[in-house]
Backbone as a printed PyTorch tensor [residue, N CA C, xyz], in Angstrom:
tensor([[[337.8970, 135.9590,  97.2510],
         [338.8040, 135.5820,  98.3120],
         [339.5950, 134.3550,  97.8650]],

        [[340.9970, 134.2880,  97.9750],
         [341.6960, 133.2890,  97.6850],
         [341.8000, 132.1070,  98.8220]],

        [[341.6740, 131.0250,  98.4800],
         [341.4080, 129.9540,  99.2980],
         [343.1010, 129.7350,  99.6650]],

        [[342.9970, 129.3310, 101.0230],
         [344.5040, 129.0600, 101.6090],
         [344.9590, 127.3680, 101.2850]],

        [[346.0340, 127.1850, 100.5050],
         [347.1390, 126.4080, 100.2730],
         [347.5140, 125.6460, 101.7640]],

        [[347.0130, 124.6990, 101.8680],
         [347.7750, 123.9960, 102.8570],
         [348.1960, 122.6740, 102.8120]],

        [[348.8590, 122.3170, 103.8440],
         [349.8590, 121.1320, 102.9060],
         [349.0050, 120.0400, 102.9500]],

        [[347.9680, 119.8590, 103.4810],
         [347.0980, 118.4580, 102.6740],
         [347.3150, 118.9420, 100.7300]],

        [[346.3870, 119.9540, 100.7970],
         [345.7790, 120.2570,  99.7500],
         [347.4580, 120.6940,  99.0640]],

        [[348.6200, 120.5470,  99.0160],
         [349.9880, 120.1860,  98.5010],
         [350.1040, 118.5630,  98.6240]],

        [[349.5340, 117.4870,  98.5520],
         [350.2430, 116.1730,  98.7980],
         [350.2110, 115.6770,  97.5640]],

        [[351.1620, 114.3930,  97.3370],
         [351.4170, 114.3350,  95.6530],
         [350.3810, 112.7390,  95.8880]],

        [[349.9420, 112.8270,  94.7280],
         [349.5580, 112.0640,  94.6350],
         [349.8440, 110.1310,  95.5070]],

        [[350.8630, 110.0070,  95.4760],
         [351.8390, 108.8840,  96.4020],
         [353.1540, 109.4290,  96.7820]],

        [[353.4580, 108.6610,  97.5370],
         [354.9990, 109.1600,  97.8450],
         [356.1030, 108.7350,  96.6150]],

        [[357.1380, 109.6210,  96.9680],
         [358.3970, 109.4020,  96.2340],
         [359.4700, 109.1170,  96.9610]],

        [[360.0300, 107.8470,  97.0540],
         [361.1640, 107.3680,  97.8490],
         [362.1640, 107.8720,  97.6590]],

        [[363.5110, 108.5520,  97.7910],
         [364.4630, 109.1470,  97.1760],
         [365.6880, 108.3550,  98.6080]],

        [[366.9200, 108.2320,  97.8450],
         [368.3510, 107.9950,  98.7170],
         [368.3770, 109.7370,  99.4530]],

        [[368.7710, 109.7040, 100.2480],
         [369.4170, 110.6040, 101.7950],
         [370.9530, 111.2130, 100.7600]],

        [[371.1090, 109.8290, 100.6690],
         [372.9380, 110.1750,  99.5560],
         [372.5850, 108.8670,  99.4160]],

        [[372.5530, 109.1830,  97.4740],
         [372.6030, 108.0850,  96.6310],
         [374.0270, 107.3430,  96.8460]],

        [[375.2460, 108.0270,  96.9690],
         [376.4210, 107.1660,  97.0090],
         [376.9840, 106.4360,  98.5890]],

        [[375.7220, 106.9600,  99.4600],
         [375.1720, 106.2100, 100.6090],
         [374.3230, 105.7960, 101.1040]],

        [[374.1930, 104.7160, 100.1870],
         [372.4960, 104.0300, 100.6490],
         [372.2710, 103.5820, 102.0310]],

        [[373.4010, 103.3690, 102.6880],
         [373.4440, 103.2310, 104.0360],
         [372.8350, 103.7220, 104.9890]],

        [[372.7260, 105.4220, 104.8640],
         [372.1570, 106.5240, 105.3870],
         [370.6140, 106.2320, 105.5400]],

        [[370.1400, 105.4520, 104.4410],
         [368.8390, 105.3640, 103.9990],
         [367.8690, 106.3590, 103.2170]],

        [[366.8230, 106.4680, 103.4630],
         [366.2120, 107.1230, 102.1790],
         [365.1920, 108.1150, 102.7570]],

        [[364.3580, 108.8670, 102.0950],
         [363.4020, 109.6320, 102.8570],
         [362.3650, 110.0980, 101.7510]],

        [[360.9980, 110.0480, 102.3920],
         [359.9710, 109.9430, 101.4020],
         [359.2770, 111.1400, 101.4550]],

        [[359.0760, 111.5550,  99.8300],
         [358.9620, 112.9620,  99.5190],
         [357.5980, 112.6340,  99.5540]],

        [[356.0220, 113.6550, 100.2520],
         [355.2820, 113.7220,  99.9910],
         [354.1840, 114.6360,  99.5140]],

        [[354.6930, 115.6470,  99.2120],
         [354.2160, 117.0200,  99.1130],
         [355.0090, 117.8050,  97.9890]],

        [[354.4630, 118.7110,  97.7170],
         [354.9570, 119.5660,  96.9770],
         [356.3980, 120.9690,  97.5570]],

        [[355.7910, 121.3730,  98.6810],
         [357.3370, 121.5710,  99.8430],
         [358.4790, 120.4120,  99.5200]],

        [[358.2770, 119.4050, 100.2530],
         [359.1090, 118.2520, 100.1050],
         [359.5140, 118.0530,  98.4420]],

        [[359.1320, 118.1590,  97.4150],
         [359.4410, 118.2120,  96.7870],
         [360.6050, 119.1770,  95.9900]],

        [[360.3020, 120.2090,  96.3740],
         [360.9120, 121.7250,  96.0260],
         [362.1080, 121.4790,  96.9670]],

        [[362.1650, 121.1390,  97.9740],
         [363.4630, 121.1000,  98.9190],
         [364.1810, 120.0300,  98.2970]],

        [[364.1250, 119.1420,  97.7470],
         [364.1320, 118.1330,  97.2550],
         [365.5590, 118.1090,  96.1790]],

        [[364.8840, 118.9850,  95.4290],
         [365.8440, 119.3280,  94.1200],
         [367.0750, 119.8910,  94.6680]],

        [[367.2450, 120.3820,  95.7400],
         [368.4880, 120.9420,  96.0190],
         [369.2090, 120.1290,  96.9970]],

        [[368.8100, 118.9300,  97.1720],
         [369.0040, 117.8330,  98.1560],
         [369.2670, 116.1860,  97.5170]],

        [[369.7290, 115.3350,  98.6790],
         [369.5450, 114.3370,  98.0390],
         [370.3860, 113.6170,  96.6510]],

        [[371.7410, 114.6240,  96.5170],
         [371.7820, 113.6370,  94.5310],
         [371.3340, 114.0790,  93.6320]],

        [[370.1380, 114.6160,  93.9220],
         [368.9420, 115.2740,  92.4910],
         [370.0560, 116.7820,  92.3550]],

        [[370.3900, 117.3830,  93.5050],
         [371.0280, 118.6640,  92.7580],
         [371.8570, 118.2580,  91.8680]],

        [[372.3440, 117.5110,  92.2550],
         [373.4680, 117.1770,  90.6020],
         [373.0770, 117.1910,  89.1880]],

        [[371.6650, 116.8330,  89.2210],
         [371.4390, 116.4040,  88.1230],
         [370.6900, 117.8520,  87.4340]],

        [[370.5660, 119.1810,  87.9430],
         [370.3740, 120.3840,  87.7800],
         [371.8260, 120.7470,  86.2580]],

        [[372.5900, 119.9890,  86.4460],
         [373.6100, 120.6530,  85.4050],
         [374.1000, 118.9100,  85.1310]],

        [[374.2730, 118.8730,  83.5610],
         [374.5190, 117.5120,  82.9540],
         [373.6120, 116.9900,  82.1260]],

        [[373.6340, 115.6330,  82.0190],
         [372.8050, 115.1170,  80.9870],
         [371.3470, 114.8530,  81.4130]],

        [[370.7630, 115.1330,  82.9620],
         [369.9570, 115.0210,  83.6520],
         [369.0130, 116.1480,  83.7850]],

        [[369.2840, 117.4340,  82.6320],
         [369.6040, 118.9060,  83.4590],
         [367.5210, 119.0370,  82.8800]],

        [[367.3450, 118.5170,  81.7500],
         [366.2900, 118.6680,  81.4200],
         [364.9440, 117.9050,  82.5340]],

        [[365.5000, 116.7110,  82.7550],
         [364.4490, 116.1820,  84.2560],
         [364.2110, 116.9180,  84.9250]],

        [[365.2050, 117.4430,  85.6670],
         [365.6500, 118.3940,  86.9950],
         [364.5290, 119.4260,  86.4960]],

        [[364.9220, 120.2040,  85.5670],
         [363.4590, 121.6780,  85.2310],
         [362.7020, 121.1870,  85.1150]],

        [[361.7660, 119.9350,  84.4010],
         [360.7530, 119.6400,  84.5540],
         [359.9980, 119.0310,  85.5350]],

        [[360.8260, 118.8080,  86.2300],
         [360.6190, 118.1070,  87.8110],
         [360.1030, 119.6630,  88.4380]],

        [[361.4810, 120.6800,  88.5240],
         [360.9680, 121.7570,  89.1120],
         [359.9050, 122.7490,  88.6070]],

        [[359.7570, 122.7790,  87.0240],
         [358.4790, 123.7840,  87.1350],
         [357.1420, 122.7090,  87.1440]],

        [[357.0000, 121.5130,  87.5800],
         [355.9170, 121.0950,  87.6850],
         [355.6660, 121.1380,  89.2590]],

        [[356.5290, 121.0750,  89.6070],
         [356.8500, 121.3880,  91.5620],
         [356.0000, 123.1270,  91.5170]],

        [[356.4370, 123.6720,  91.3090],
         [356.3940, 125.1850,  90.9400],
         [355.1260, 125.4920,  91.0890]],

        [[354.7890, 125.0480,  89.6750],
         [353.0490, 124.6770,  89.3870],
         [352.3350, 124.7700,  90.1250]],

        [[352.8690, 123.3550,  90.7910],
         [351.9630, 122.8090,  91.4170],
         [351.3370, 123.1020,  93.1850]],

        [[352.3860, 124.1090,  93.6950],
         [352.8400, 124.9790,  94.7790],
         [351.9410, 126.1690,  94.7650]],

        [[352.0580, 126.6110,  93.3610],
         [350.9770, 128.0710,  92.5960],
         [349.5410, 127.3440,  93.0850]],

        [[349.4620, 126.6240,  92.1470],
         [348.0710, 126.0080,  91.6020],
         [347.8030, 124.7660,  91.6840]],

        [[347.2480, 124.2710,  93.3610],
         [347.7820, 122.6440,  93.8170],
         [346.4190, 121.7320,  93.5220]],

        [[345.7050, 122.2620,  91.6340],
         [344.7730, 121.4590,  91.0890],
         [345.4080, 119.9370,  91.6700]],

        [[344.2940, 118.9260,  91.3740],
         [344.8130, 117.6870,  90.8380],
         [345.7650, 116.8770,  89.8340]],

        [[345.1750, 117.8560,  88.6300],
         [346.6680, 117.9510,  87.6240],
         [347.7910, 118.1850,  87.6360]],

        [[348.3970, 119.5950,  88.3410],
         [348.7650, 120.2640,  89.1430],
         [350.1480, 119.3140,  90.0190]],

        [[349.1150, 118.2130,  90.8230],
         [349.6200, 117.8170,  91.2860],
         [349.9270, 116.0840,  91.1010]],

        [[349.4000, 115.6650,  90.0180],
         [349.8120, 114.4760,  89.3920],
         [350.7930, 114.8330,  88.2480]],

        [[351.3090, 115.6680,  87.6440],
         [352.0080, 116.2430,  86.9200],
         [353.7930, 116.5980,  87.6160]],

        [[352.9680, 116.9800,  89.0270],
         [354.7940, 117.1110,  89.7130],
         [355.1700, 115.9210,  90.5650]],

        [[353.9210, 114.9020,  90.6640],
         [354.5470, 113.6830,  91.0320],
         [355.0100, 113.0930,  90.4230]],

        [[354.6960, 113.0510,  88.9340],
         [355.0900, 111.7890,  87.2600],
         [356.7210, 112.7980,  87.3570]],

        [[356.9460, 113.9980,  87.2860],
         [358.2140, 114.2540,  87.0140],
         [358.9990, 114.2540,  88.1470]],

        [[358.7470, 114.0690,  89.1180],
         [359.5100, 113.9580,  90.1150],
         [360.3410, 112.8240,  90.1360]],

        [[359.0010, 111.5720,  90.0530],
         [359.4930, 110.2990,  90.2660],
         [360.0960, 109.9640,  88.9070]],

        [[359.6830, 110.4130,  87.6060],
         [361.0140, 110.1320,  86.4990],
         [362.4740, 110.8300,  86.4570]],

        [[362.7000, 112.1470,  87.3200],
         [363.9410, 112.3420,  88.0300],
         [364.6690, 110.9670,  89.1460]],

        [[364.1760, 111.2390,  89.7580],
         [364.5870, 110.2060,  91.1760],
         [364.7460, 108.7860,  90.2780]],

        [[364.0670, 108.4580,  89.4080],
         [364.3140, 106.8320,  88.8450],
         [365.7190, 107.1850,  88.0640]],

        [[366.0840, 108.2950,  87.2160],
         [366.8820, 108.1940,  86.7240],
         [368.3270, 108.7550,  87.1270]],

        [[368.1790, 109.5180,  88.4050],
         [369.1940, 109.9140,  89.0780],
         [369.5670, 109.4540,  90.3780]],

        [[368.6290, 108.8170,  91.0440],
         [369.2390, 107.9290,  92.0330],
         [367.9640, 107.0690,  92.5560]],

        [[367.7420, 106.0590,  91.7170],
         [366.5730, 105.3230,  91.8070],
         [366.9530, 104.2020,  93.3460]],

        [[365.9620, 103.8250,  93.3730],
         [365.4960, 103.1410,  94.8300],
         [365.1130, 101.5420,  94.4500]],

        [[366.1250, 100.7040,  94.9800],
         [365.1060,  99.4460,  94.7110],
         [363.8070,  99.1530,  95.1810]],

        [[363.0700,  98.3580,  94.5960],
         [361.5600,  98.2920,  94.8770],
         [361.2200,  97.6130,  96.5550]],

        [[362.6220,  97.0380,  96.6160],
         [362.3030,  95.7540,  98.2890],
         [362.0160,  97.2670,  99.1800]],

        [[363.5170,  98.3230,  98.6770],
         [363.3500,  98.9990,  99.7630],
         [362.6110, 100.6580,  99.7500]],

        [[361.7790, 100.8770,  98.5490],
         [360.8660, 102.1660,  98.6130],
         [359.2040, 101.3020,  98.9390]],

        [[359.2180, 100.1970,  98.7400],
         [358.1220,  98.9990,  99.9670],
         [357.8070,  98.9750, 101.2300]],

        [[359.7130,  98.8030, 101.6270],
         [359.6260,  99.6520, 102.9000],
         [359.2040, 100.6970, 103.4430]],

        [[359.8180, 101.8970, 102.7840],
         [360.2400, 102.9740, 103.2070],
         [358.4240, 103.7040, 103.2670]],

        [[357.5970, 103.2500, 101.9380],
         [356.4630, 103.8600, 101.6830],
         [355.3600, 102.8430, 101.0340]],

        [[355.0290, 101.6700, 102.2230],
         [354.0480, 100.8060, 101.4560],
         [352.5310, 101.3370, 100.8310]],

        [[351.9460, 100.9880,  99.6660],
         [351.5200, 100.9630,  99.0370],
         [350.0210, 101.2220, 100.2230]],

        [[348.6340, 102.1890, 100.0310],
         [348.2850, 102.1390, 101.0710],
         [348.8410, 102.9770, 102.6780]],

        [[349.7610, 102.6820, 103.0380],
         [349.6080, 103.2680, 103.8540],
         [349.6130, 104.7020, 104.3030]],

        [[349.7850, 105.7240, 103.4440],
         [349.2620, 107.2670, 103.9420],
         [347.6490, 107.1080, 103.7910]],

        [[347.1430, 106.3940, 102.7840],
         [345.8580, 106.3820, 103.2750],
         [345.2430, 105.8680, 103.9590]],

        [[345.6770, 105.0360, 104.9290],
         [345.0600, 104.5490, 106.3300],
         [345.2580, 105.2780, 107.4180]],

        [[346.6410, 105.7700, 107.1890],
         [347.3620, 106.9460, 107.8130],
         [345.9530, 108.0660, 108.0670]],

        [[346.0670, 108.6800, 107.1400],
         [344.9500, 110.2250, 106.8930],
         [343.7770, 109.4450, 106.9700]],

        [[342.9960, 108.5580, 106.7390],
         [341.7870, 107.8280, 107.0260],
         [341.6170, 108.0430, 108.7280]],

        [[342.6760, 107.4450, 109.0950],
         [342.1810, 107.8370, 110.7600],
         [342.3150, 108.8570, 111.2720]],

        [[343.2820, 109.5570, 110.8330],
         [343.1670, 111.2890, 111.4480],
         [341.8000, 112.0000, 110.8970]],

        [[341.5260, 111.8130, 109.5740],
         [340.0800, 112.5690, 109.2130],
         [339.0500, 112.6070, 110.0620]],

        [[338.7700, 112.0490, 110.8840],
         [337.6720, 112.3010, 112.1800],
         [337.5970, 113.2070, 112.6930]],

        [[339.2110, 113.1980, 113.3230],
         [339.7580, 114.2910, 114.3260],
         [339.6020, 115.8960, 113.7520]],

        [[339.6010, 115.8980, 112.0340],
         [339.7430, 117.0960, 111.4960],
         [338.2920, 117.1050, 111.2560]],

        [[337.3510, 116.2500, 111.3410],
         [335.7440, 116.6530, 111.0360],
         [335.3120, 116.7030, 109.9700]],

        [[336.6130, 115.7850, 109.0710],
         [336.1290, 115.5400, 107.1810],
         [336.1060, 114.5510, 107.3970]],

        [[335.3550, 113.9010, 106.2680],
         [335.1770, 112.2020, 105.9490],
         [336.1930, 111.7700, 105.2560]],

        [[336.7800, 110.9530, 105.6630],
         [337.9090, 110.0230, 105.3280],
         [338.4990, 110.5290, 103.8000]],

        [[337.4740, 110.7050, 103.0940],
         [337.6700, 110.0470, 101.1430],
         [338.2750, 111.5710, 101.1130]],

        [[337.7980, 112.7400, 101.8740],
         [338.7940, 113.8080, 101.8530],
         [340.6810, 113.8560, 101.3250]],

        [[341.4580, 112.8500, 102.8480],
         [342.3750, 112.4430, 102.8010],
         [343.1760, 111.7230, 102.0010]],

        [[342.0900, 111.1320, 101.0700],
         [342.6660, 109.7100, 100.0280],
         [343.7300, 110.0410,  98.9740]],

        [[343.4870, 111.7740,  98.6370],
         [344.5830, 111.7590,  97.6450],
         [343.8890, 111.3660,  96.0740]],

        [[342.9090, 110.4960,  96.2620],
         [342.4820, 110.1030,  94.9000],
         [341.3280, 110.7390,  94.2210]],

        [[341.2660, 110.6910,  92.8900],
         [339.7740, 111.8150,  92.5610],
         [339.1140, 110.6660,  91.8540]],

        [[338.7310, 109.9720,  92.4430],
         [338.1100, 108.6360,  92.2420],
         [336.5380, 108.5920,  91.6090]]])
């Protein structure tokens, strides 16, 4: 029996801050956390651009580690489509640090999912994201 894919068991390792529209930072930004979010991602955001150009090789490796990691949402799996994600996004429309701080402090999805884990009847370290 194949075990069901659900979007815990899709979350990337940390978030990825990305610009809304890089040539409008104004708009503000929105934080990719999943492997969905990710995949929507590439066709969104600035990053489609970088699908054709000098960027074009990030962009596929961003997406078949997305891919991957969607198939087969190991740990590897999924530390593999977070490292290429976030070396897309740094090099196609990177985020200053004051404001992906903001947007996604350090910690907080796991205090976040720490307190919902009760409610779901797993122990916290479930939620953490980390294989500690």
């Amino acid at each position: 029996m194949r075990e069901s894919i659900t979007e815990t068991s899709q979350s990337l390792p940390a978030p990825v801050v990305v610009w809304l529209d890089p040539d409008r930072p104004e708009f503000g930004t929105t934080v990719i956390t999943t492997v969905p979010d990710g995949l929507a991602a590439l066709n969104r955001h600035g990053i489609h651009n970088a699908r054709k150009g000098p960027h074009a090789q990030l962009w596929q490796a961003a997406a078949t580690a997305l891919n991957s990691a969607s198939v087969e949402p190991s740990t590897n799996n999924l530390r593999l489509a977070f490292e290429a994600t976030l070396r897309l996004v740094k090099r196609v429309a990177p985020v200053p640090t004051h404001v992906r701080v903001m947007s996604a402090p350090r910690g907080l999805r796991e205090r976040v999912m720490g307190l919902l884990a009760p409610s779901y009847g797993l122990p916290s370290r479930a939620f953490s994201g980390r294989a500690d």
